[in-house]
C-alpha positions, -999 to 999 in steps of 0.1 A, spaced: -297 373 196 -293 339 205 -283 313 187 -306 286 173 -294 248 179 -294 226 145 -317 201 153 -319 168 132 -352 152 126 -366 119 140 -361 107 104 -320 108 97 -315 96 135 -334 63 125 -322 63 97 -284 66 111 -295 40 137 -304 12 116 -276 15 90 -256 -15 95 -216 -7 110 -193 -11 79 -213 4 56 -210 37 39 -241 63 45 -237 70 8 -254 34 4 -223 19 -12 -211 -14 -6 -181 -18 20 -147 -20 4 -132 -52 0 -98 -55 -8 -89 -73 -40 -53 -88 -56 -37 -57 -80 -4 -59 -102 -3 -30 -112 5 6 -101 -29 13 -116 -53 -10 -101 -33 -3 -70 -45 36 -73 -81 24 -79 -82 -1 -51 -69 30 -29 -94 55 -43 -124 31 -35 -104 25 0 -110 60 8 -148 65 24 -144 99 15 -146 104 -23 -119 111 -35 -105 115 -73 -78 93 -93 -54 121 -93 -52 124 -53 -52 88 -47 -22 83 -76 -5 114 -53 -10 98 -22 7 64 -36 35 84 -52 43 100 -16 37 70 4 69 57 -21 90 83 -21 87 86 17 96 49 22 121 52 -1 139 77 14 134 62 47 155 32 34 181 49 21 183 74 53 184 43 79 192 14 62 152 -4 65 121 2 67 98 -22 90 60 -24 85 47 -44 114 26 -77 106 42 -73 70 75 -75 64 113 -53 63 132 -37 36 164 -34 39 194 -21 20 217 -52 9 253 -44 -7 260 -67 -41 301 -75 -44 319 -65 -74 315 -98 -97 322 -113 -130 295 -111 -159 289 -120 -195 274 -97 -222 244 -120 -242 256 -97 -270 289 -109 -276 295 -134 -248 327 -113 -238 332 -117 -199 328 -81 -179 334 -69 -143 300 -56 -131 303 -34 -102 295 -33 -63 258 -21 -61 237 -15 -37 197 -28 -37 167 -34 -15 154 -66 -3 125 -75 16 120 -103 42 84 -106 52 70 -108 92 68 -141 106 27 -139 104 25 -126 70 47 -152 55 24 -181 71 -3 -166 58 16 -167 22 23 -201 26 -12 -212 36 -25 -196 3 1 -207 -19 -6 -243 -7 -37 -246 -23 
């Protein structure tokens, strides 16, 4: 026996021809991206992102592994460069007086290590441009 070939109708090829490019065949609107502060909105800004539908739960996953993976990146090499946005790098804090707001009593607050970020030469034009107005 031979094999039939699927064919699709006349229909859901025009259809498929005259949707506009950008625009999901579900008939959703195309994603725009939006300013987040929070881990949360951040998840739901990823989740709608996605063309595929996808739930809350593997967006927040995705964003959790997308950290850990850059973080340990940092800490494995030293930085971590995103083109057109920026580096993080590791940068080493000296041993230096402090002062407890408790009691005022003057302390010695150890040599640490953090992360700092310097953003690409593009990106930070682009920051200045919209903080200007």
């Amino acid at each position: 026996m031979a094999k039939k070939k699927k064919e699709t109708s006349k229909k859901t090829k025009k259809k498929a021809a005259k949707r506009p490019v950008g625009k999901a065949a579900t008939g959703k609107k195309a994603w725009k991206p939006t300013a987040v502060s929070t881990k949360t909105d951040f998840v739901t800004q990823l989740k709608e992102s996605i063309e595929s539908e996808v739930s809350i739960k593997v967006a927040n996953d995705l964003f959790d592994k997308h950290s850990a993976i850059l973080g340990i990146s940092i800490k494995k090499n030293g930085r971590f460069i995103v083109t057109g946005f920026g580096t993080f790098n590791v940068k080493k804090r000296k041993a230096r007086k402090g002062r407890n707001p408790q009691t005022g009593k003057t302390m010695m607050i150890k040599a640490s290590k953090t992360v700092s970020f310097k953003p690409a030469p593009k990106y930070k034009a682009t920051l200045q441009l919209l903080c200007s107005k």
